[in-house]
Backbone as numpy.savetxt, mean C-alpha at the origin, in Angstrom:
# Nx Ny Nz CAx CAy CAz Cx Cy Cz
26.40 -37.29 -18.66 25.03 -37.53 -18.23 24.14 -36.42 -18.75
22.93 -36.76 -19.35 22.03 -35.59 -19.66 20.68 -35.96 -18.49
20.28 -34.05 -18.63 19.26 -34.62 -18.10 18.17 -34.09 -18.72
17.14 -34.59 -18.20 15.61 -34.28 -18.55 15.47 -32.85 -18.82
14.90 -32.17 -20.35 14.72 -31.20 -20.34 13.27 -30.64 -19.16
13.72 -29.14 -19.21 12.62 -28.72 -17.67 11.80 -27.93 -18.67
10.86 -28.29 -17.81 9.09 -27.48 -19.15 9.39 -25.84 -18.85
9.43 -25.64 -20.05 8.88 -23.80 -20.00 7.92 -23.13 -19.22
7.87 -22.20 -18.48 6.86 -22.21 -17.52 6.04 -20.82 -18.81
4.97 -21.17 -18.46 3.43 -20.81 -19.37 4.10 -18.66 -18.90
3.70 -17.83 -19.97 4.14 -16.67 -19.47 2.77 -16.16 -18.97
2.67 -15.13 -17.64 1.38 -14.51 -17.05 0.33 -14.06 -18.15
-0.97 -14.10 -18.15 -1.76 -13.62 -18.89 -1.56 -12.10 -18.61
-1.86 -11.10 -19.72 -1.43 -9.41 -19.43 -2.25 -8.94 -18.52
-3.72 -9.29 -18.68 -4.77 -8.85 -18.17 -4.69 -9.03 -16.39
-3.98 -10.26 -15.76 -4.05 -10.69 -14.73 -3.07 -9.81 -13.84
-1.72 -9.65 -14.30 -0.69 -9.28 -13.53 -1.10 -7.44 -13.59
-1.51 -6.52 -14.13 -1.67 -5.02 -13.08 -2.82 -5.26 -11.98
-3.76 -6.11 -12.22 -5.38 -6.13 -11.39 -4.63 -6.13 -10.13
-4.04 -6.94 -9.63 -3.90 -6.56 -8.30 -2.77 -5.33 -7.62
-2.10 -5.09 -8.50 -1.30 -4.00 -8.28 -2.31 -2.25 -8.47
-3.15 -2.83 -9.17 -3.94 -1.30 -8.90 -5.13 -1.56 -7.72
-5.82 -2.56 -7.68 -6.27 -2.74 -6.34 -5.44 -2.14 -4.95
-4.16 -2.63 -5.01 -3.40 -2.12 -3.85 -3.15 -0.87 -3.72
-2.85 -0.24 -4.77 -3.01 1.40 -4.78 -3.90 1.80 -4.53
-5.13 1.57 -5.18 -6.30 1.56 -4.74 -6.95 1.68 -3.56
-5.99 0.79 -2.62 -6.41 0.64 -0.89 -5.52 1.49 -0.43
-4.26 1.59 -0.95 -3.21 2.98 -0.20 -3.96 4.27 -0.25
-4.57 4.51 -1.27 -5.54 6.13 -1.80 -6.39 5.71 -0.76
-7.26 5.00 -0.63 -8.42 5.23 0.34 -8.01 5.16 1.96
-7.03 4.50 2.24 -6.53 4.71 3.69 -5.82 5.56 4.21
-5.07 6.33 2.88 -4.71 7.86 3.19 -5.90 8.80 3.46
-6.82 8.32 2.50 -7.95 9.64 2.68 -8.75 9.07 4.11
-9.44 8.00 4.46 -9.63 7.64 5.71 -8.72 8.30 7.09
-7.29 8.34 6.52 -6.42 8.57 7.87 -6.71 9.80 7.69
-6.58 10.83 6.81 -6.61 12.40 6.44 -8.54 12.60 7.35
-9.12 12.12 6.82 -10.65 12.41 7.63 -10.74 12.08 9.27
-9.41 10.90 9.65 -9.71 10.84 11.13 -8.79 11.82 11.84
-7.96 12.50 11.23 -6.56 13.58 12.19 -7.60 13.66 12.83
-8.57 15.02 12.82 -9.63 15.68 13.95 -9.26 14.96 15.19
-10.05 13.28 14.99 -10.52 12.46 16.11 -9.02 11.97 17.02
-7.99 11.99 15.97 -6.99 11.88 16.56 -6.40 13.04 17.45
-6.23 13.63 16.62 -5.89 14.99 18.29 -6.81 15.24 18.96
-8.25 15.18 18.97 -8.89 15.20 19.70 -9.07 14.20 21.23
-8.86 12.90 21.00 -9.16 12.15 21.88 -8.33 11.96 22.51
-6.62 11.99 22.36 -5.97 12.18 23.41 -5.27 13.14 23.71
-5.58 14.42 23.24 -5.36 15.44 23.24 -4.30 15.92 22.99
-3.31 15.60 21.68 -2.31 15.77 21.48 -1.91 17.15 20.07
-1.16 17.93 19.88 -1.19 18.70 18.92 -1.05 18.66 17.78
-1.38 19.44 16.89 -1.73 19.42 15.65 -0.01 18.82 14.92
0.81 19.54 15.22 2.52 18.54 15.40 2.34 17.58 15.13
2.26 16.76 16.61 1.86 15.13 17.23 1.11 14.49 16.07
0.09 14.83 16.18 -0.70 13.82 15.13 -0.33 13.74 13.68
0.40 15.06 13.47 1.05 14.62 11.41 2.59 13.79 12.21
3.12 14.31 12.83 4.31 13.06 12.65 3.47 11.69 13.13
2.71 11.33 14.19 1.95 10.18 13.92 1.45 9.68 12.40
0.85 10.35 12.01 0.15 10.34 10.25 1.37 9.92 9.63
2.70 10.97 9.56 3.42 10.80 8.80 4.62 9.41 8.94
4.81 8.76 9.97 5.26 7.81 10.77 4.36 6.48 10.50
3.42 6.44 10.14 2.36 5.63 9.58 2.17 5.45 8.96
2.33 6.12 7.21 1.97 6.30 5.62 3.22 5.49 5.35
4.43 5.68 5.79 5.25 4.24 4.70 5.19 3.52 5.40
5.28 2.74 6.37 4.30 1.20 6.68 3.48 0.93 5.90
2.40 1.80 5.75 1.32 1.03 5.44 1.10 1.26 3.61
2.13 1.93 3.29 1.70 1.92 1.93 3.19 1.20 0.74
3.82 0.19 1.04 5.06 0.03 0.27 4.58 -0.39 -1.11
2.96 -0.65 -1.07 2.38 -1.52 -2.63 2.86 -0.05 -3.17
2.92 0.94 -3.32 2.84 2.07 -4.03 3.78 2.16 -4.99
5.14 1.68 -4.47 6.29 1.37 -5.07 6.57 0.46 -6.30
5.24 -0.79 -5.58 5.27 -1.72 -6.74 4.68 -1.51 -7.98
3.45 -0.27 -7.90 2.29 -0.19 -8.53 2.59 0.71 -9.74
3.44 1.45 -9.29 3.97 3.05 -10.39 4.87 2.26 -10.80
């Protein structure tokens, strides 16, 4: 039995596939620097120490940044 040859799938245009991978870096850099400008407000408001709030910070940065991995 043969079967139906399967269509070649079309290859990504070059231009399309980094745009969103540097966008996402893009948003990791600015939400590090956002989180880096709020520490202050963070130890400040619930009054926790300068400690506390980088392992918070630091407990928070790989969650929120795994595009980074994809991007480099």
């Amino acid at each position: 039995m043969s079967h139906p040859a399967q269509p070649v799938p079309a290859p990504a245009e070059p231009g399309k596939v980094p745009l969103p991978l540097v966008g996402g870096a893009f948003l990791v850099v600015l939400n590090e620097t956002i989180l880096s400008v709020a520490v202050p407000s963070i130890m400040r408001d619930p009054d926790v120490s300068a400690g506390t709030a980088q392992w918070a910070t630091s407990a928070y940065m790989p969650t929120a940044s795994p595009e980074v991995s994809y991007a480099t």
